[in-house]
VEXLUM-475769 format. One record per residue: residue in three letters; x, y, z of N, C-alpha, C in turn. Coordinates in steps of 0.1 Angstrom, whole numbers, plus 5000, padded with zeros to 4 digits. Layout:
<nodes>
ALAXYZXYZXYZ ...
</nodes>
This chain:
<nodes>
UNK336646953049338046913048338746953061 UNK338547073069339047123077338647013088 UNK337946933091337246853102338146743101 UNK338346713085339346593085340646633089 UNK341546703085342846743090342346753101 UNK341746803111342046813128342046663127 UNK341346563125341446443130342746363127 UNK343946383115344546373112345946403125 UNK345346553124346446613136346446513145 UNK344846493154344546453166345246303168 UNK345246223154345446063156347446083153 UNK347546153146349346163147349746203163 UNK349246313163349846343175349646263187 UNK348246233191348346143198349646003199 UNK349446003186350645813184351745873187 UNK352146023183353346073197353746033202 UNK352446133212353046153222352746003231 UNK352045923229351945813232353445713227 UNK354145783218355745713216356545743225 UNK356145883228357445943236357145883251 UNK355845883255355945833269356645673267 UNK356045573260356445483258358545463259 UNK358745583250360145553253360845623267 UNK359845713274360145743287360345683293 UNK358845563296358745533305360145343302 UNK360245353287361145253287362845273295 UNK363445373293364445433299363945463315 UNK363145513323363045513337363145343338 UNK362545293334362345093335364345083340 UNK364245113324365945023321366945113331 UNK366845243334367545313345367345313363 UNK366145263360365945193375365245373382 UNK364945433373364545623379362945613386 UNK363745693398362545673405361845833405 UNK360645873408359946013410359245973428 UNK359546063433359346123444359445973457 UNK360845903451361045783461359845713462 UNK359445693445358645543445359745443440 UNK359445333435359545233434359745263420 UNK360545193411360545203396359345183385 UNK358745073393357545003387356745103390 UNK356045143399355145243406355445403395 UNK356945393397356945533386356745553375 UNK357145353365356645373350355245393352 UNK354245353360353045323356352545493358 UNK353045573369352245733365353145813355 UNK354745763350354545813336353245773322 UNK352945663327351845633316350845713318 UNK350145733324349145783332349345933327 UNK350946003328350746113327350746183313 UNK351246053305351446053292349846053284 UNK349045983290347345943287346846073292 UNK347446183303346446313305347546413295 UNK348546403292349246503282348346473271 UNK347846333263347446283255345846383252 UNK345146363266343546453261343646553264 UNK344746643270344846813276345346773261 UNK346346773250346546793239345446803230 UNK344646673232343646673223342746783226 UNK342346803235341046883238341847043239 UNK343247043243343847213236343947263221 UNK344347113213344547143198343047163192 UNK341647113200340347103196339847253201 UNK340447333208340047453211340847523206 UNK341647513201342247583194341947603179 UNK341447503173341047453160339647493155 UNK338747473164337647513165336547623174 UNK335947713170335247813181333647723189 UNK333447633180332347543183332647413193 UNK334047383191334147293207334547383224 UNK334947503216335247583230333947673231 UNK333147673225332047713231330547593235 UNK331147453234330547363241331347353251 UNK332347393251333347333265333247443275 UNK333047573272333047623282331747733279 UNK330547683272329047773279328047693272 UNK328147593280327047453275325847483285 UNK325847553294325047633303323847703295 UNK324847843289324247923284323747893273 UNK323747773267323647743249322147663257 UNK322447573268320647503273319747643277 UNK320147723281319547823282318747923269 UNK319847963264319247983250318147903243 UNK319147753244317847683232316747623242 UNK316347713257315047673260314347783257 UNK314747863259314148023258313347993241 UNK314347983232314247933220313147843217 UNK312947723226311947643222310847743224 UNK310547783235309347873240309147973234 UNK310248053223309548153217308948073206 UNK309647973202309347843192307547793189 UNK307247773204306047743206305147813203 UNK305447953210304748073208304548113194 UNK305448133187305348153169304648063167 UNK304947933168304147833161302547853167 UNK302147863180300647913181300348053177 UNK301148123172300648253166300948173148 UNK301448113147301448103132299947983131 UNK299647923138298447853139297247903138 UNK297148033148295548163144295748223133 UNK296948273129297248303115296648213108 UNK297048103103296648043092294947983098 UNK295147993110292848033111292448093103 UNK293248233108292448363101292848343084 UNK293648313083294048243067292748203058 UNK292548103068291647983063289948073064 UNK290048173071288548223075288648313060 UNK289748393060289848483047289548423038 UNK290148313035289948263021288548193019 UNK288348173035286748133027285448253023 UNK286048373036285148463032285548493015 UNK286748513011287148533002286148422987 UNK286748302992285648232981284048252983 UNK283548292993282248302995281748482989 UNK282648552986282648652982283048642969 UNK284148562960283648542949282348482940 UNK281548422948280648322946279848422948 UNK279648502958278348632957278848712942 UNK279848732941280048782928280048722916 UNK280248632915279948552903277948542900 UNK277748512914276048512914275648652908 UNK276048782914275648932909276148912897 UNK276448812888277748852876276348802864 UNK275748712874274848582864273348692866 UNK273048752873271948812879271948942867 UNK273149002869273549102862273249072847 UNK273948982840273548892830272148892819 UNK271548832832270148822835269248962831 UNK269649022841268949132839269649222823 UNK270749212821271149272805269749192796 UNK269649112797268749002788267549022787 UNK267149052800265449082803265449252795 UNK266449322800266449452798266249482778 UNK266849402773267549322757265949302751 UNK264849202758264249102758262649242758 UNK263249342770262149412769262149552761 UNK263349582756263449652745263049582735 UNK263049492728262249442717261249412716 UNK260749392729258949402735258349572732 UNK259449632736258849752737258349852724 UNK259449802711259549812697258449732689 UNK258449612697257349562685255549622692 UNK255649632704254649712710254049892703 UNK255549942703255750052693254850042680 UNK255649912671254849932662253549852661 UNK253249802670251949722668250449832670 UNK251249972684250150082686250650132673 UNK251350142667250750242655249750182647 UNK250050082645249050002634248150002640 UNK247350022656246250022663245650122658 UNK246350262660245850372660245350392646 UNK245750332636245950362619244350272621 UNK244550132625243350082624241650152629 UNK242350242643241650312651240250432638 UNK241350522632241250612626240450542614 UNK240750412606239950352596238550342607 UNK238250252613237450242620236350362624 UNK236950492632235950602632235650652621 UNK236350682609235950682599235050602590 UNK234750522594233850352590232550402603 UNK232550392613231850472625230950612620 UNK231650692617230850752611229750772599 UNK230250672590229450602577228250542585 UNK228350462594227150342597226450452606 UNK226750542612226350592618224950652614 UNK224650672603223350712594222750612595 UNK223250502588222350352592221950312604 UNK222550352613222050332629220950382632 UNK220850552630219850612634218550542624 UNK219050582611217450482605217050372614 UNK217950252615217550132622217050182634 UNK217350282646216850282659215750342655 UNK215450432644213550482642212650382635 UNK213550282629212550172625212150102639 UNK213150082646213449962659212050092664 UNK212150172670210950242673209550232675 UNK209750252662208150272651208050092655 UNK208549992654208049812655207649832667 UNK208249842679208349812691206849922697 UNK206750052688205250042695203949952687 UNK204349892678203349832671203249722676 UNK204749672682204649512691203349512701 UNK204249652705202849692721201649682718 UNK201049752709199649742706199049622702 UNK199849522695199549402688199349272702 UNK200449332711199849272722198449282730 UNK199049412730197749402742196149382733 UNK196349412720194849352713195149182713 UNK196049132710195748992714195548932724 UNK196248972734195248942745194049002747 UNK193649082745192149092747191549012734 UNK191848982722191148952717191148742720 UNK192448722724192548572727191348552741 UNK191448672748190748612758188848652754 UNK188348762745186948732737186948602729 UNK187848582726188048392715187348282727 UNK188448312738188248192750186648222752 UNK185848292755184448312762183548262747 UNK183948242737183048212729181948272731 UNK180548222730178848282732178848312744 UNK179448242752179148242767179548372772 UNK178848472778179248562782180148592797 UNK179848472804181048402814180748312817 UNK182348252817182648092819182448022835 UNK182247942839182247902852183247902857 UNK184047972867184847992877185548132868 UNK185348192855185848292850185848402867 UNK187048532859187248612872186948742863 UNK185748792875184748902867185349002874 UNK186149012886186849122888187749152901 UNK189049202900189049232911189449382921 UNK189949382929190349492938191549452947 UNK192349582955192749582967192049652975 UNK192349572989190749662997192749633013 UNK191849763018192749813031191749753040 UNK192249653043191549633061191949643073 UNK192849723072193149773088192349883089 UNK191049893092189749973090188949953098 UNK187850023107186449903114185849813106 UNK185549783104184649663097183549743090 UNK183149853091182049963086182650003078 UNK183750023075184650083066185150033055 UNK185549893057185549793047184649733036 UNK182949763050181949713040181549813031 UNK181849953035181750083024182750053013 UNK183750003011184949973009184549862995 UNK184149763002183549652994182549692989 UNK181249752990180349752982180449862968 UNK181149922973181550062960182349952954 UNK183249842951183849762942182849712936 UNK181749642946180449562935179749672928 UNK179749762931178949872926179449932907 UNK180749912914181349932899181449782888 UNK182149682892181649512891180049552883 UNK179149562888177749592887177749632872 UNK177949752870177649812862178549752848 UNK179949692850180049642841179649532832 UNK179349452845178549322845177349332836 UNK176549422839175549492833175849502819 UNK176449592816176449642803177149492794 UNK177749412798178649302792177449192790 UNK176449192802175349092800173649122793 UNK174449282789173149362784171749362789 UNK171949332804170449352813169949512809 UNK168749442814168149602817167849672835 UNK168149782835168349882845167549802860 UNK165849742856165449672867165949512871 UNK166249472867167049292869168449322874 UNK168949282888170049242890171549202881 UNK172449232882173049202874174149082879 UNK174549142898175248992903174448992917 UNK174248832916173548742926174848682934 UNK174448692946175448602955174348442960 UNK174748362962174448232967173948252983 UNK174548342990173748383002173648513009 UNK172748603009172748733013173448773023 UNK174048733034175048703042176648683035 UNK176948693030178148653023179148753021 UNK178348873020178549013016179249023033 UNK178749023044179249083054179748963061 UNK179848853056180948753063182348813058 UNK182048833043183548833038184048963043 UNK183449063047184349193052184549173066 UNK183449123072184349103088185348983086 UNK185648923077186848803079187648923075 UNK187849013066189049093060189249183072 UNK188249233079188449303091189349233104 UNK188649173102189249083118190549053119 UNK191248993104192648983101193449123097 UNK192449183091193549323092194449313079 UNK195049403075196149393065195249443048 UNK196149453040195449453024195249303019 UNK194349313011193449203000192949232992 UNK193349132982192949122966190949032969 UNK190749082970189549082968188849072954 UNK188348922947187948872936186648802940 UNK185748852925184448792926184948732911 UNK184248602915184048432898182548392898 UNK182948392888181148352883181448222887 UNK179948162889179748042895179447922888 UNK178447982877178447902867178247982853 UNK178047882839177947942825177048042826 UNK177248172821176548232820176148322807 UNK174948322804174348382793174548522791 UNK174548612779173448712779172048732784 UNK171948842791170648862793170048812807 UNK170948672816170848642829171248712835 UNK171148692846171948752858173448712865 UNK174048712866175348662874175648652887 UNK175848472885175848432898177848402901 UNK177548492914179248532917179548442931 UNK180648442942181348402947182348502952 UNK182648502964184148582970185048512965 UNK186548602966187548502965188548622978 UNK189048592988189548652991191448602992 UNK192148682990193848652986194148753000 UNK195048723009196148833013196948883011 UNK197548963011198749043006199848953008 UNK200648912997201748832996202648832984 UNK203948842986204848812976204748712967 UNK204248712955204248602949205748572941 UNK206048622930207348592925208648722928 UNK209448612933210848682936211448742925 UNK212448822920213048832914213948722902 UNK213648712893214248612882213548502882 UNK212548472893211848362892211148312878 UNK211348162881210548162863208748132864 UNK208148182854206648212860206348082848 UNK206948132835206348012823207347992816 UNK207147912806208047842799207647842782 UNK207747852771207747762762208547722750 UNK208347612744209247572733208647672722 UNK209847732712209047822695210147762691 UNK209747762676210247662661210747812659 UNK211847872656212647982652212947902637 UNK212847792633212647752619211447742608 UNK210347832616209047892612208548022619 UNK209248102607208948242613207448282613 UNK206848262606205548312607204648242619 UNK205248182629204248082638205248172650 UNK206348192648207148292664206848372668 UNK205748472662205048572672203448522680 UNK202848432670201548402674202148272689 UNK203148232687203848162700204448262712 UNK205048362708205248432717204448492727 UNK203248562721201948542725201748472730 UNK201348352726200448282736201648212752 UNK202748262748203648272762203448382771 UNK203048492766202548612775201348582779 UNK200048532770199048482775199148372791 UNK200748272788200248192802200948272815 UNK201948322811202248422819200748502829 UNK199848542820198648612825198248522833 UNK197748422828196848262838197648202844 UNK198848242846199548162860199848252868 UNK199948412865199848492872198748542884 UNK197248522875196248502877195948412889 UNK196448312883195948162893197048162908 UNK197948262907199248292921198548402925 UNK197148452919196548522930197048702928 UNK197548712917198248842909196848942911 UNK196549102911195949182909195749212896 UNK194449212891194249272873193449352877 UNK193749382862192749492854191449472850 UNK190449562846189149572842189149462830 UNK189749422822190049352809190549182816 UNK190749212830191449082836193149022834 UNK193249132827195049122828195649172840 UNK196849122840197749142857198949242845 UNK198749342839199349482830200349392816 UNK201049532818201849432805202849422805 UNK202849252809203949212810205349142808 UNK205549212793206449192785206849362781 UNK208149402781208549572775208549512762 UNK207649602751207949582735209249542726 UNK209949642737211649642728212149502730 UNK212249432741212049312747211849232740 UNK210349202734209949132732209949142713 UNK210749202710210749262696212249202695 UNK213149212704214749122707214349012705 UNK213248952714213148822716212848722702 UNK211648792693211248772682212548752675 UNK213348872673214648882665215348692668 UNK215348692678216748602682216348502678 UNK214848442682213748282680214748262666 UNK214348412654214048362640215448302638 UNK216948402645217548382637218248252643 UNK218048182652218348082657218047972647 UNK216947972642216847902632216147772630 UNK215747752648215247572653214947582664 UNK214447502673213447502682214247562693 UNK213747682700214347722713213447722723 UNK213947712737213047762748213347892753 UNK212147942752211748062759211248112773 UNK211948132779211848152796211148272802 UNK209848312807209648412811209948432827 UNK210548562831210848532843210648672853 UNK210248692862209448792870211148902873 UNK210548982866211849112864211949192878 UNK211149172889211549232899210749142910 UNK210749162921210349102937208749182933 UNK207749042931206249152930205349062940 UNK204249162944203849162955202149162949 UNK201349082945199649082949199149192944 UNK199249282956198449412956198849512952 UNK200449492945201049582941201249562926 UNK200549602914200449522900201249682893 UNK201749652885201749532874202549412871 UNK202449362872203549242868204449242858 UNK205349232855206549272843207849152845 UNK207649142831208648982832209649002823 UNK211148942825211848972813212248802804 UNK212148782792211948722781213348612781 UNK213948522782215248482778214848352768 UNK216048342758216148262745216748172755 UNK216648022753217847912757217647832746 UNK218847812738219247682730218947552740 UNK217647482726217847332735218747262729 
</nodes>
């Protein structure tokens, strides 16, 4: 309202003083009045003139007067450009400090969200682990009571343990008392399977009447001392088995020479040998016996686990699974035999089956119930000249 009244003022008074010159300059006209010896005309016209500068020194005095804001454009319009540059430039300045501010703004709040988000993750983790913790306490309770019911079961059990325990020891002195009777039942069957095999004949042609290990890394004089003390013992059994009498020979060689080829060959090579004499042909009671060298070198015959024999037994006919088992240790002997194995006076390579073993093995045939194979297999790394041979027994389901 106040803006309006000045303009009010300004357009009245203007139409004034703009009347009064008008009627001034009308009376100098009509009076013919001159200022400073002009001309009349010349004079109206700088009354007008002076009427038009009374007119804006009015206006622009009554506007300073009226207002503090036109007299401070009117007289420090200087100092106000000055101000409002200074002004822009602190302007700018704020505004690029309020611009790293709201950087750093923008960096806080994201560390900020990225720090709630690690916390919400610790929140779910935390969670987590309540649950597992929850999850393993009920683990731990039903574990609780499952060892007690172990231990309860434990304590039935030694007490049950103790009971059988009398029946065990019976069973391990029966298991005993079988397992030496297995042994003996073997080793008479084989001797008596192998008196079966000779029938009348008191030896068979290529039968093996005996052998030895002989050391020949010796002179050659030493071996033949060596060899002849073997026939010498050979001899006498030969003898007594062919029931000669004291003057008749008992073993014939095919060439009197034969005797000292075969010890200088054992000589010359050097090393141990199984040294075997075979009858040559059928031989009677009461003949003589015609023999043959056999000479073997010292060599590894079966490796460890190796399989020597094999056979199928009907565990669905118990009374036929020992007389089979047997005759599986029997081929064990003749393929031991025939790989050039060292025997005994009786012609076995020892015994090679353990009773207990072979008293298992029986057990398992019967209770199997139907045909199994039976695996014999060389129970250690055996060497020729180093006897006895010893095999262990395995059941396989066919």
């Amino acid at each position: 309202m106040h803006g309006w009244r000045l303009i009010v003022t300004l357009v009245i008074m203007g139409g004034a003083i703009a009347y009064l010159g008008d009627r001034i300059g009308l009376r100098v006209g009509k009076r013919r009045l001159t200022l400073f010896g002009l001309r009349p005309r010349h004079t109206s016209i700088i009354i007008t003139i002076l009427t038009g500068v009374v007119i804006t020194a009015a206006s622009v005095g009554l506007l300073s007067l009226a207002s503090a804001d036109v007299r401070t454009a009117l007289f420090r319009m200087s100092e106000i450009q000055q101000a409002l540059t200074t002004t822009r430039d602190r302007l700018q300045m704020v505004e690029g400090e309020l611009s790293a501010q709201q950087e750093r703004l923008a960096a806080t709040l994201s560390e900020r969200n990225q720090a709630v988000k690690e916390m919400d993750a610790a929140k779910a983790e935390l969670q987590s682990a309540v649950d597992q913790l929850a999850n393993a306490r009920t683990q731990l309770d039903e574990a609780q009571r499952s060892l007690a019911f172990q231990e309860e079961r434990v304590k039935n059990l030694t007490r049950i343990g103790k009971d059988l325990q009398g029946h065990v020891d019976e069973l391990q002195a029966t298991r005993d008392r079988l397992q030496e009777q297995v042994a003996t039942l073997t080793q008479e069957y084989l001797q008596l399977a192998y008196a079966m095999r000779s029938g009348k004949l008191a030896y068979r042609a290529d039968e093996l009447v005996g052998a030895t290990v002989l050391d020949a890394s010796v002179p050659v004089e030493q071996v033949q001392k060596r060899l002849l003390a073997f026939l010498d013992e050979e001899e006498k059994r030969v003898r007594s088995r062919l029931d000669l009498p004291d003057e008749k020979p008992a073993l014939v060689f095919e060439s009197q020479d034969v005797f000292y080829y075969t010890a200088q060959e054992m000589a010359s090579k050097g090393g141990r040998w199984v040294a075997r004499i075979r009858a040559v042909n059928n031989t009677f009671a009461g003949e003589p016996l015609l023999v043959g060298f056999e000479l073997i070198p010292e060599a590894r015959v079966y490796t460890r686990n190796q399989v020597i024999a094999r056979r199928t037994v009907d565990g669905s006919d118990p009374e036929a699974v020992e007389s089979e088992l047997l005759q599986l240790l029997w081929d064990v002997n003749e393929q031991a035999i025939q790989d050039g194995m060292m025997t005994d006076e009786q012609g076995l390579v020892g015994q090679v089956a353990k009773a207990d073993e072979f008293l298992d093995v029986i057990i398992a045939v019967k209770q199997a119930g139907k045909p199994v194979e039976v695996i014999a297999r060389a129970r250690e790394d055996t060497w020729n000249t180093r006897p006895p041979l010893t095999v262990t027994l395995e059941v396989v389901s066919s």
